[in-house]
C-alpha positions in Angstrom: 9.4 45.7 82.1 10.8 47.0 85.8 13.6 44.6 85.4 14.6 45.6 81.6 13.9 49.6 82.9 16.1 48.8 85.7 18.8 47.0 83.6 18.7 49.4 81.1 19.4 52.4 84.1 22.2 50.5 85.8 24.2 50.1 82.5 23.4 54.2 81.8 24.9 54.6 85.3 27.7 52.6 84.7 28.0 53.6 81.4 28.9 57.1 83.1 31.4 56.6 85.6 33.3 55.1 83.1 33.5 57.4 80.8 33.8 60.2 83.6 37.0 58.0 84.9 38.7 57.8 81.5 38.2 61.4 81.5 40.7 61.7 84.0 44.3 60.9 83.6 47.0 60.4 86.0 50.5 60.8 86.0 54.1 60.5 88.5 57.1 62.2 87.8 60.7 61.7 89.7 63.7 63.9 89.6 66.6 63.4 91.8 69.5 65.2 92.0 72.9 64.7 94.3 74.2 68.4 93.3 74.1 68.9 96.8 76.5 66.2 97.6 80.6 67.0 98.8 83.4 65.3 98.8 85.6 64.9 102.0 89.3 66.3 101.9 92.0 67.2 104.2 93.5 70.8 104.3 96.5 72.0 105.9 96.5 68.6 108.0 92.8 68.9 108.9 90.3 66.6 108.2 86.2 67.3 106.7 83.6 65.2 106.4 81.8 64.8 103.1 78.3 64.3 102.5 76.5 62.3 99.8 73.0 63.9 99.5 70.1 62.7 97.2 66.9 64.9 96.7 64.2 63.3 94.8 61.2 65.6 94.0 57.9 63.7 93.4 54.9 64.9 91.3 51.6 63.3 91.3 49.6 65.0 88.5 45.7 64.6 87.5 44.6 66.2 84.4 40.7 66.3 83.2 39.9 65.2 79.4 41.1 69.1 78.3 44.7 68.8 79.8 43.6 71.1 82.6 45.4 70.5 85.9 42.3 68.7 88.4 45.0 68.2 91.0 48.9 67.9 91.8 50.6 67.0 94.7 54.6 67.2 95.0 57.2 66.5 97.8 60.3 66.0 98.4 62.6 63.1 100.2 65.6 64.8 101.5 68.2 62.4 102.4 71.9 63.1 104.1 74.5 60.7 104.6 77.8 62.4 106.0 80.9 60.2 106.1 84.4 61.1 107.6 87.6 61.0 104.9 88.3 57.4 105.6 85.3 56.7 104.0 82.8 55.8 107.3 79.4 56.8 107.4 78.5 59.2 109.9 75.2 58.7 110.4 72.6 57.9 113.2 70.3 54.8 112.7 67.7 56.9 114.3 67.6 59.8 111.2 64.8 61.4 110.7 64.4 60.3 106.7 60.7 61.7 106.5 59.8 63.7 103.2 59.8 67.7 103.2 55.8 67.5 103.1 55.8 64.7 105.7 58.1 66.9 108.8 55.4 69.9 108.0 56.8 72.8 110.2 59.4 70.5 111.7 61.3 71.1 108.1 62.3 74.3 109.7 62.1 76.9 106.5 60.0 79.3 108.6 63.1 80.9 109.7 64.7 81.1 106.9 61.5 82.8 104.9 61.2 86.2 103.9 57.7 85.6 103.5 56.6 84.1 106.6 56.0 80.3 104.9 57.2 77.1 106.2 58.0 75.1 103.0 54.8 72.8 102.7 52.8 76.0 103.1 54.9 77.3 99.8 54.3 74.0 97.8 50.9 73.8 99.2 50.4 77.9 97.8 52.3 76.5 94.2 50.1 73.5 93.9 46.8 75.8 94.1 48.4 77.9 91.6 48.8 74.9 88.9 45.4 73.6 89.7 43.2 74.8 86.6 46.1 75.4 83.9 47.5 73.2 81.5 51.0 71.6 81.9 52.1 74.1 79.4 50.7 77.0 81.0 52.7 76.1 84.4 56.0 74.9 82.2 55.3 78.4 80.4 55.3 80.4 84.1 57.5 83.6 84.4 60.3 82.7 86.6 63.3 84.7 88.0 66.8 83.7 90.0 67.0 85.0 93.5 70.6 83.8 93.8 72.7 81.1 92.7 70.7 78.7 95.2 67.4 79.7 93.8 67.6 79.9 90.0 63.8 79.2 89.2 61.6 81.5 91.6 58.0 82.3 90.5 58.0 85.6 89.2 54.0 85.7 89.2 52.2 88.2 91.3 50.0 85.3 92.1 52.6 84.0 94.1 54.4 86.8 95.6 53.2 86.3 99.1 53.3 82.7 99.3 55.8 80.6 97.4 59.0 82.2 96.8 61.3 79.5 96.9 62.9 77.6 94.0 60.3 75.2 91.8 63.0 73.9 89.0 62.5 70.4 90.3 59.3 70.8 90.8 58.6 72.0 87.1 61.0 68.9 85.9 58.8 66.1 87.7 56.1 68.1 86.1 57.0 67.9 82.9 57.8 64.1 83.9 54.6 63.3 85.4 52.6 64.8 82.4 54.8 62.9 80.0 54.0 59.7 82.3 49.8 60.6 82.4 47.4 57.6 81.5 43.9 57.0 81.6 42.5 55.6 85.0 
C-alpha cells in the first residue's frame, strides 16, 4: 500500500511540473538593421572612410498560459567595421565586440542621458515595465519621436525617469519573439 501511495504521489508531482512547464512559453526575436552604415567617398580631393555597421537587437520573451509577460530580456550586439575608400578594413583585431548589455557602464550612454541612465539601466527599467502585460499591451504603448534619431520614445509616465531612449527595435524583436513563443 506505501509503495502504490507513494507511486501514486510521485506521478501527482510529476504530473504537476509538467503541466506548470507547458504553462510557460518561450520565445527569441532578432532584428538587425545596417541603417547605420556609410559609404566612403572622396570630396574636393579628400578622402573618408566608410563604415559598415550591423545592430542586431535580441529579445528573449517568457509568457505564462494567459499571454502575460513572466519575463523578457533584450540586448543588443553593436558591431563597427570602418574601411578607407580603397576598400581596406580599418579595424583593430583587438575590438571590443561585446553586446550593449554585456559593456554595462563601459557602453558610455551616461553622458549622453538627460535622465541620468546608462543604457542597460534603461532596458533594464523597459523590461520591468513589459513584465506583467501582454505582447499587445507593450506593442499597444504610447510612444513619441524625440528627433529623427529617436522616433519610438516611451511616452508613458511610467517610464519618464528611466528609459527615454528609442525601443523601435526593441518592440520589433518583440513582436518577433512572441510570434516565435513555444511551449517548454
Amino acid at each position: 500500500m506505501k509503495k502504490t501511495l507513494s507511486l501514486v504521489l510521485a506521478l501527482a508531482l510529476c504530473l504537476s511540473f509538467a503541466s506548470l512547464a507547458m504553462a510557460e512559453t518561450f520565445g527569441l526575436g532578432v532584428v538587425s538593421s545596417i541603417d547605420s552604415s556609410s559609404a566612403a567617398y572622396v570630396e574636393d580631393g579628400d578622402a573618408y572612410d566608410g563604415k559598415a555597421q550591423v545592430d542586431t537587437t535580441i529579445c528573449a520573451l517568457w509568457l505564462d498560459d494567459e499571454g502575460k509577460i513572466i519575463d523578457v530580456h533584450f540586448d543588443v550586439a553593436q558591431i563597427k567595421v570602418p574601411f578607407s575608400v580603397e576598400g581596406a578594413l580599418l579595424t583593430d583585431e583587438n575590438t571590443d565586440l561585446r553586446s550593449k548589455m554585456e559593456k554595462g557602464a563601459d557602453y558610455g550612454m551616461l553622458k549622453a542621458s538627460a535622465i541620468g541612465k546608462e543604457w542597460f539601466e534603461q532596458v533594464q527599467a523597459f523590461e520591468a515595465y513589459c513584465v506583467g502585460k501582454t505582447v499587445d499591451e507593450v506593442l499597444g504603448m504610447p510612444t513619441k519621436a524625440l528627433n529623427e534619431a529617436h522616433p519610438t520614445t516611451p511616452d508613458v509616465e511610467e517610464l519618464a525617469t528611466t528609459c527615454t531612449m528609442d525601443i523601435g527595435a526593441f518592440l520589433e524583436a518583440l513582436e518577433k519573439a512572441s510570434n516565435d513563443a513555444c511551449a517548454r
